[in-house]
C-alpha positions as CSV (number, residue, x, y, z in Angstrom):
1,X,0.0,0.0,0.0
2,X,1.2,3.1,-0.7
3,X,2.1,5.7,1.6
4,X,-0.4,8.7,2.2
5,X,0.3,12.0,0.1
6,X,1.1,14.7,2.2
7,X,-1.2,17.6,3.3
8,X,-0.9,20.3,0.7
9,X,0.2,23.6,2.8
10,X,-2.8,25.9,2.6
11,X,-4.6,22.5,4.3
12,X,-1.9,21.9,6.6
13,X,-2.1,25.7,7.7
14,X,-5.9,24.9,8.4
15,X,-5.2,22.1,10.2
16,X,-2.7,23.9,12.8
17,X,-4.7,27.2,12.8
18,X,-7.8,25.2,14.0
19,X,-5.4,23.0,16.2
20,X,-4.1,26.4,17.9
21,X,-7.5,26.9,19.9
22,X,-8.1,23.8,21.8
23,X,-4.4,23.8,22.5
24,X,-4.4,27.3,23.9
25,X,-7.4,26.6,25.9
26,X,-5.1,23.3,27.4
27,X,-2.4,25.5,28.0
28,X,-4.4,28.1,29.9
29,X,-5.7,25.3,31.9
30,X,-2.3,23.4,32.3
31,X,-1.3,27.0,34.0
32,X,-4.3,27.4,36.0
33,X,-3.8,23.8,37.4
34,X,-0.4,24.1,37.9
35,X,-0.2,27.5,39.7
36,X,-2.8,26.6,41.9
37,X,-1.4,23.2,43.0
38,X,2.0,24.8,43.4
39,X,0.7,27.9,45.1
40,X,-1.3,25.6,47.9
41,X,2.0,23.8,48.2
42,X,3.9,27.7,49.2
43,X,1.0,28.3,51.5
44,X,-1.7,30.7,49.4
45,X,-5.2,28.8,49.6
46,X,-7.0,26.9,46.6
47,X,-10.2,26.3,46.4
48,X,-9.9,24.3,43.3
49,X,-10.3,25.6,39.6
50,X,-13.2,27.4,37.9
51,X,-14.6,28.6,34.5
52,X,-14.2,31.9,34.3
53,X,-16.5,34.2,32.8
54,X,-14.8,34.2,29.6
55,X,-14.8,30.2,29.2
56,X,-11.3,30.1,30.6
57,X,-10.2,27.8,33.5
58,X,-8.5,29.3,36.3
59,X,-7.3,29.0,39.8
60,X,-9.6,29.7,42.5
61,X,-6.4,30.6,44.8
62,X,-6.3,33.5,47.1
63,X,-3.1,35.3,46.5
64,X,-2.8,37.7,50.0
65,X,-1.2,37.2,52.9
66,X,2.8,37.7,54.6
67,X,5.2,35.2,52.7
68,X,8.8,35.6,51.5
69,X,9.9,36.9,48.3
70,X,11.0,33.4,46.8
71,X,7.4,31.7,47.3
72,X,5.7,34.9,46.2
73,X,7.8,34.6,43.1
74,X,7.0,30.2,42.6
75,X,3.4,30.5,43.1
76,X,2.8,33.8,40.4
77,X,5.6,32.1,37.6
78,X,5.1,28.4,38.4
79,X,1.9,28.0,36.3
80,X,2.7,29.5,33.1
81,X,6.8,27.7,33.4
82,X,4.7,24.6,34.4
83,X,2.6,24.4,31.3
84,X,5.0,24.8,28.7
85,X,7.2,21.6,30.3
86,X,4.1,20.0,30.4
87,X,3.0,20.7,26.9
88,X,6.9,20.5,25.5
89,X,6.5,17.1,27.4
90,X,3.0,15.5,25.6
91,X,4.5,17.0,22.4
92,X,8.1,14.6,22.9
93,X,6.1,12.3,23.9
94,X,3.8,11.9,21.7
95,X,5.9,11.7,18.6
96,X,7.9,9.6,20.2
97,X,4.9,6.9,20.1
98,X,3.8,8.3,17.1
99,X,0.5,8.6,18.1
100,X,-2.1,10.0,15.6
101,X,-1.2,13.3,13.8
102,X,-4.3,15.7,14.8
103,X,-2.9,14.4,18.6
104,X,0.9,15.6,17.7
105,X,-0.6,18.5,16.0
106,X,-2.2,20.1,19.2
107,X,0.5,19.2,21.5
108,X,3.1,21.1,19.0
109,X,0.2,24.0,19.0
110,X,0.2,23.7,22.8
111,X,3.7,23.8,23.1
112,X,4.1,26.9,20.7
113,X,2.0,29.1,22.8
114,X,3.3,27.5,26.4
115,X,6.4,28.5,25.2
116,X,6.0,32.3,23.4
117,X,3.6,33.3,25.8
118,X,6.4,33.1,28.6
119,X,8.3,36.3,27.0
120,X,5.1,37.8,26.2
121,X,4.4,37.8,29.8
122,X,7.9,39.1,30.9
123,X,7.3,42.1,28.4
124,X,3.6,42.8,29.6
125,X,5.5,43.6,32.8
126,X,7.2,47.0,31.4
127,X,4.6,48.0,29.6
128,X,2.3,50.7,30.5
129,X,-1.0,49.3,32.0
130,X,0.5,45.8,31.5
131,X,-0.3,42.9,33.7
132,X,-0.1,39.4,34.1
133,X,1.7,37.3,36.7
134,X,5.1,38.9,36.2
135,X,3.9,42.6,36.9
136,X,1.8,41.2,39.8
137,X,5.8,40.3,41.3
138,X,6.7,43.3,40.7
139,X,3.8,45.0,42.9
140,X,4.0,42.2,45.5
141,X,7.8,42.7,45.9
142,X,8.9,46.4,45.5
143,X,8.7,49.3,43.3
144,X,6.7,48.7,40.6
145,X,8.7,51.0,38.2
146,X,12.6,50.0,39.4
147,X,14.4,47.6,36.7
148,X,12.1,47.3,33.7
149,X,15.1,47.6,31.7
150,X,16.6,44.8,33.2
151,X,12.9,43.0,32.7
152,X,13.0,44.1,29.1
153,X,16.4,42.4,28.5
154,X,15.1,39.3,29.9
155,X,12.5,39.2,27.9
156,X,14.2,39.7,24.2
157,X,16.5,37.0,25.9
158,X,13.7,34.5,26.5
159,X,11.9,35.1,23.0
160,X,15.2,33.8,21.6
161,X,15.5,30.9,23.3
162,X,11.7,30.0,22.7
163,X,11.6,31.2,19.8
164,X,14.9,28.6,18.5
165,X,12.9,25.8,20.0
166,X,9.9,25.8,18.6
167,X,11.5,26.4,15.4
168,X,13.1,23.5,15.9
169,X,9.6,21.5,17.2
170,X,7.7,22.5,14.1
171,X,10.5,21.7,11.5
172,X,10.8,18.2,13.3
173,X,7.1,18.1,13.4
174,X,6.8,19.6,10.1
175,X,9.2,16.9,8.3
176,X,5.9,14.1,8.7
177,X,4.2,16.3,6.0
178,X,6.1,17.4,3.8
179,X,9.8,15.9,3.2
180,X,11.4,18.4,1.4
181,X,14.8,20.5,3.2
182,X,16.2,23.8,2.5
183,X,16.6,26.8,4.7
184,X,13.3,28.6,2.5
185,X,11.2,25.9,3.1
186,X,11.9,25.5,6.7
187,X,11.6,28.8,7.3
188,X,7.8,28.3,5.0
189,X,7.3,25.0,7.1
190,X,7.7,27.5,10.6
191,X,5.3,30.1,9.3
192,X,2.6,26.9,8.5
193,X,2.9,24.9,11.6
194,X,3.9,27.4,14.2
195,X,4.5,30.8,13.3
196,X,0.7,31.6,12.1
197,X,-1.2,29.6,14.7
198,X,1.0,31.0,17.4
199,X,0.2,34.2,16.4
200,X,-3.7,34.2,16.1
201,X,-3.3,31.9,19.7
202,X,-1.4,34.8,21.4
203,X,-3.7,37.5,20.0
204,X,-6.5,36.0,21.0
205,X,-5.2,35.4,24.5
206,X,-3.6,38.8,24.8
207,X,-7.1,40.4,24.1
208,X,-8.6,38.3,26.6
209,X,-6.1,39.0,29.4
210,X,-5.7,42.7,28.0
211,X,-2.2,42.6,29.0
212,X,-1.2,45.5,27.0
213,X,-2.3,47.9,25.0
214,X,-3.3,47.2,21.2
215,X,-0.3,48.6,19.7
216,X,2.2,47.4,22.0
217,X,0.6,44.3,21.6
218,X,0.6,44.3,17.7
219,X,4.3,44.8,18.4
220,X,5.6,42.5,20.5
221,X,3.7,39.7,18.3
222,X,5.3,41.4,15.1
223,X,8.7,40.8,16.9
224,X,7.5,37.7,17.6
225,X,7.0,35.9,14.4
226,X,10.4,37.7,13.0
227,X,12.1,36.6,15.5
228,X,10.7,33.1,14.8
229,X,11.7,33.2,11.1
230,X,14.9,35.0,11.5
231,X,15.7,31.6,14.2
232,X,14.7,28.9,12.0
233,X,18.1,27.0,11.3
């Protein structure tokens, strides 16, 4: 019998665009079940998670109270850290059993967004009106406006670590599809399985958190997807 033709691009763009909701969804919940198991563990009480009113799972935790720095700073970063290993996990995992493709498909989506949300929340914390766990450690442990430089730096630095890896995840991932090689077509391969469904993903998440600011969210995500091309070895 012989094998099965690849997906044709536009398809296999479909495939991961539609692929890039559930798996954000999981990866919202991943963070939400992971902060608040963590956080219980540091001492801040959870009551469990909830929906929230925007069909989002979250921590029913109550983040008050006298502790020092180091568990404030666990319990706020642990859940978004916690569900990119987690999804960087199923995703190894799961090609390593080869389990079915729409499976691999939304753990690579999940993985993506896990993984380039983690700057995106480093950056929302220097910029005006920003939020999100990060800035919430700034405001729990000191002046809110003192080293957003240094904050800033951090961020670029962890776009282009994530950035190189799931570059790397969606050209490995990619390679089941379509077996051609060549620095263009990786780079085409990137915009198909990750780049595009990251972005729509992060967009859609940043307008639900409303981290930032429109254009300093149409930003970051331009930077974003360049640095994801400019990355792809």
């Amino acid at each position: 019998m012989p094998p099965r033709a690849p997906l044709s691009a536009p398809l296999l763009a479909a495939a991961c665009l539609v692929a890039a909701v559930p798996a954000a969804w999981i990866a919202l919940a991943a963070d939400a079940a992971v902060a608040g198991a963590v956080g219980s563990l540091m001492g801040f009480p959870w009551a469990g998670l909830a929906l929230s009113p925007r069909f989002t799972v979250v921590a029913a935790q109550l983040m008050e109270g006298s502790h020092p720095p180091a568990l404030w700073a666990i319990a706020l970063l642990a859940g978004p850290a916690g569900s990119a290993l987690l999804g960087l996990g199923v995703h190894l995992f799961l090609s390593l059993v080869r389990s079915a493709a729409w499976l691999r498909v939304v753990a690579l989506e999940w993985a993506a967004f896990a993984a380039l949300r983690l700057p995106a929340l480093l950056i929302a914390a220097v910029l005006p009106g920003g939020r999100g766990p990060v800035d919430s450690l700034y405001r729990r442990l000191g002046e809110p406006q003192s080293g957003r430089w240094a904050v800033a730096l951090l961020a670029l630095l962890a776009l282009w670590g994530t950035a190189t890896l799931v570059a790397r995840l969606a050209v490995g991932a990619g390679r089941d599809w379509m077996r051609v090689d060549g620095r263009g077509f990786r780079r085409h391969l990137v915009r198909v399985v990750a780049g595009y469904p990251a972005l729509v993903s992060l967009a859609a998440w940043s307008a639900v958190a409303a981290w930032a600011r429109t254009g300093w969210m149409a930003g970051w995500l331009l930077v974003t997807f360049v640095t994801l091309m400019l990355l792809t070895a």
